[in-house]
N, C-alpha and C positions, 0 to 999 in steps of 0.2 A: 477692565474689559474681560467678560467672561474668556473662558479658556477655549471656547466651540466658533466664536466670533472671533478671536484673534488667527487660530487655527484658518477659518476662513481668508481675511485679509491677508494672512499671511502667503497663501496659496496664489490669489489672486496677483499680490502683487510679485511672485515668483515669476506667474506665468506671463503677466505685462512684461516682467525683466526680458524675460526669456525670448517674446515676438517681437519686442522694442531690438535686440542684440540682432536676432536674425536678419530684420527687414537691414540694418545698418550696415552689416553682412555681407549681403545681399548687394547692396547698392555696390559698396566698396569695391565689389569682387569683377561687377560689372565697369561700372568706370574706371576703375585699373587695369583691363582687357586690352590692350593694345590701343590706350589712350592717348600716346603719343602723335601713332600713326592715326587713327581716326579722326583727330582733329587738325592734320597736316594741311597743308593748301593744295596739295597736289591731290588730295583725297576729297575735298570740297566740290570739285566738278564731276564725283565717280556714284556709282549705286548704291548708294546703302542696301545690305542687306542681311535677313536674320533666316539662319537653316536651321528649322529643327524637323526632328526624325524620330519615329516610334516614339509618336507620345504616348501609348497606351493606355488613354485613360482604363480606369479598371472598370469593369460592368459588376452585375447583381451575383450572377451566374457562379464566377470563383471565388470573390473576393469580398469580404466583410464589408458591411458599412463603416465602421470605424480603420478599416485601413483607406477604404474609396475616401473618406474625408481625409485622412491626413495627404495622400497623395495628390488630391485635386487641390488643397490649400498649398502645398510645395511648389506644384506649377503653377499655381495663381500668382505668386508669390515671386518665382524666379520670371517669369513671362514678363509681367505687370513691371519689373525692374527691369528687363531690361529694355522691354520698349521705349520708357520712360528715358532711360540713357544713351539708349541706341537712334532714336525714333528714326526707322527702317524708310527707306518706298517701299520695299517687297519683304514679304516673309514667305518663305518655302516651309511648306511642311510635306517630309519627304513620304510619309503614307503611314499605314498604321496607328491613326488616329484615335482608333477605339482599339480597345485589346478584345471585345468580343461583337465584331461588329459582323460576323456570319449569319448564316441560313439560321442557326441554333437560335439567335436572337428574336422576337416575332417585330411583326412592323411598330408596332406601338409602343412595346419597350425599344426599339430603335429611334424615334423620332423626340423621347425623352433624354435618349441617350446623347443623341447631337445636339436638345439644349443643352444639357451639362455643359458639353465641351466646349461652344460657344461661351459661356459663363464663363470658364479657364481662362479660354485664349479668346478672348477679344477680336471678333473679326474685322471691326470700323477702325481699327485703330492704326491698317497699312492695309495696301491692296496685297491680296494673300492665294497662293496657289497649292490645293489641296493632292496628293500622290493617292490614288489608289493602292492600299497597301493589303496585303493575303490577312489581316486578322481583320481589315474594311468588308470585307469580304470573301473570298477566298483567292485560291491556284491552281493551276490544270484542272480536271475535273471537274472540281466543285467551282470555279467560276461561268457562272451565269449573267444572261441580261439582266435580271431581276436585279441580283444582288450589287450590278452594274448602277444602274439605274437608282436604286435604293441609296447608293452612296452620291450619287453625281444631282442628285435631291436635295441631300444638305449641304455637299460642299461645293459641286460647280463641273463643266466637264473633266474630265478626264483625259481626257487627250488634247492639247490647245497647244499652242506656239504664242506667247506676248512680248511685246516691245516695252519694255520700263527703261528710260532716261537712253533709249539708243542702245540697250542690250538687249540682245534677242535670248529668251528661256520657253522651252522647247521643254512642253509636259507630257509625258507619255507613260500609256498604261500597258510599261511592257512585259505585264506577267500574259496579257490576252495576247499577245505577240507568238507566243511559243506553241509547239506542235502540238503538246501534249495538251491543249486547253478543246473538248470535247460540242461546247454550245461554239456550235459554226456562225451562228449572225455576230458572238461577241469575237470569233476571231478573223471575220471579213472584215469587220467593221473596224478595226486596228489597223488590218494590213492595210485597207485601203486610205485612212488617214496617214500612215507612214507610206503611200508609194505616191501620194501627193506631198507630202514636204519632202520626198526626196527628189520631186520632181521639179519644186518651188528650189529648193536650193541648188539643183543645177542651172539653174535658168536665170540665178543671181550671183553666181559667184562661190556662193559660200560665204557670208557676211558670218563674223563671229558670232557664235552661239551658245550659251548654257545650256548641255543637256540633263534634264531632270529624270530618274528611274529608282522607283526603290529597289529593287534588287540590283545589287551592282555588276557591273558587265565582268564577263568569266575572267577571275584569277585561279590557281588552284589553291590556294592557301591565302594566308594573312604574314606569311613570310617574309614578304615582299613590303609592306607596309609602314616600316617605318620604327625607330629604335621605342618608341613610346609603345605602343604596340606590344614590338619582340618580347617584352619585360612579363608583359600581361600573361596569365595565368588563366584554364578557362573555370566557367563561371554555369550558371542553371542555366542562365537563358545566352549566354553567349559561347561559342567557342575557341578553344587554344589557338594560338597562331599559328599551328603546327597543323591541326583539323583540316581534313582534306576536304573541300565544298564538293557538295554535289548540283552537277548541273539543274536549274529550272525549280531548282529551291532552296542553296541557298544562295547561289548567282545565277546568272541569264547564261543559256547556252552558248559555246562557242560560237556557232555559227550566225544567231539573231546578234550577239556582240559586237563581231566583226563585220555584219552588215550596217549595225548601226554606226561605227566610228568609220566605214569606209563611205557611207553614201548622207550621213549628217555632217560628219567631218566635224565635231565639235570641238570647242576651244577647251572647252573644261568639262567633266562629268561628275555630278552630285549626286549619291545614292547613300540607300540607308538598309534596313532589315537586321543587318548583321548585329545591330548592337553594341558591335565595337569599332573604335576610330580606325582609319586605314589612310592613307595617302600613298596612291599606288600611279604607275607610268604605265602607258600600253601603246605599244611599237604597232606603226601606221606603216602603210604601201606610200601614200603618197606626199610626205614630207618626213625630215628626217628626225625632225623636232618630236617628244615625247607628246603625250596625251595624257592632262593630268585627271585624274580620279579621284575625287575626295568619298570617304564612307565616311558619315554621320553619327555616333554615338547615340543611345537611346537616351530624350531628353526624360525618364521617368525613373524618379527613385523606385519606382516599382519592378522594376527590371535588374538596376545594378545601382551601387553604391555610392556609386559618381557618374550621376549624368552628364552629358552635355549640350553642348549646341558649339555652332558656329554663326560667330558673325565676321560680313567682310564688307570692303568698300570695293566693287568692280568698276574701273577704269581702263577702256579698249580689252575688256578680259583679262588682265592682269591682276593676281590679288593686289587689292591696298593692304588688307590686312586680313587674316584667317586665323581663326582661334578656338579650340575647343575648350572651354572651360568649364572644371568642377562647378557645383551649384552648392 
């Protein structure tokens, strides 16, 4: 064998080694996720489900062709596993979809943009609930109808409440929630979807609910969060534990917060943005019981080093199981 031909196969079959090892990997990492509890009997009658947050896919704009393909192969790659292992009812994607899915974008590189990411993540493969997230679009100011609309095009409303298996998940788009957001039809049109399900929920009781929000409701820090957390160190795109949040960008203001946990009253709260995992408590007026908080990790190697996700089994709102795991 000439020496130009061997050089070839030899490559070739490095790099077969190399996807063959990862996909294995991959699997292993998934089915060992809290395989115990997932497959339990008490977990058989509960919700499958899969969180991820800030997928970013990367656009034209910042980021090379040759990194957009290795990033969009990595999520194909971890997604594609862990449906496969997980096969979910629901998968949340907590917002920030696209990393350049703003005004900057025009419509046409936009509606290319959203096949891509249908390609990644597979939307037939579980009923799926898309987060308007500030890089789908924007925040205060800069969020408009257009840009509203533009996103709820390829992924579906924006604001909805659904019933999967007897659990109620409760989607909201509460960056248009906040004062500072200047197109007045996109912030009637929020408050007036939130002062009808606050009005549906007093009229019910309060039946347990998931509430959905990419920006996570006001803590002042990541302090509070949890020892995996305290450890972390800050990064480009995320901040120290220590990093004191500013209201209405990088959490929801005090006071839309405290109206949401006072008059939703939700059992659990799911958010992302931040980038880094959190598990946080927030003290209620009308029970004595905590209020849990999950933050989301960004599931994109493009962002940080170790992405994640969460998957869980919900049973009366209780976790079965909750996990963020390296990819």
């Amino acid at each position: 064998m000439k020496r130009g031909a061997f050089v070839v196969v030899a490559a070739l079959s490095s790099g077969l080694t190399l996807w063959l090892c990862m996909v294995l990997y991959y699997h292993y990492s998934v089915q060992a996720c809290g395989a115990a509890r997932w497959a339990s009997k008490a977990a058989q009658s509960s919700t499958r489900a899969v969180v991820v947050s800030d997928a970013h896919l990367l656009g034209h704009r910042k980021r090379r062709g040759v990194e957009r393909l290795w990033v969009d192969w990595q999520a194909w790659l971890s997604f594609s596993t862990i449906v496969s292992r997980k096969q979910p009812d629901l998968i949340v994607y907590l917002g920030d979809q696209l990393d350049e899915g703003t005004a900057a974008t025009s419509d046409d590189v936009h509606e290319t943009y959203t096949t891509r990411f249908r390609q990644v993540f597979d939307p037939n493969v579980a009923q799926s609930l898309y987060l308007l997230g500030n890089h789908d679009a924007s925040f205060g100011n800069g969020l408009t109808k257009q840009l509203i609309g533009r996103h709820e095009e390829a992924f579906g409303p924006s604001n909805r409440i659904v019933n999967v298996n007897n659990v109620l998940f409760l989607q909201l788009n509460t960056m248009a929630m906040e004062s500072d957001v200047i197109d007045h039809k996109v912030y009637h049109d929020a408050m007036a979807f939130l002062d009808s399900v606050e009005a549906k929920r007093r009229s019910t009781g309060y039946p347990p609910l998931v509430l959905l929000t990419h920006l996570p409701l006001y803590r002042p820090d990541d302090l509070e969060c949890g020892a995996e957390r305290a450890a972390e160190a800050g990064h480009i795109t995320y901040e120290a534990p220590d990093f004191k949040y500013t209201e209405r960008h990088h959490v929801l203001s005090k006071a839309l917060s405290q109206r949401l946990l006072e008059s939703i009253r939700p059992r659990l709260v799911l958010s992302g943005h931040s980038h880094a995992g959190c598990a946080y408590q927030h003290r209620v007026q009308y029970q004595p019981q905590l209020v849990d908080e999950v933050t989301v990790p960004t599931f994109s190697w493009g962002m940080r080093p170790d992405p994640s996700y969460v998957s869980s089994r919900l049973r009366w709102l209780k976790w079965m199981d909750a996990v963020a795991l390296p990819l």
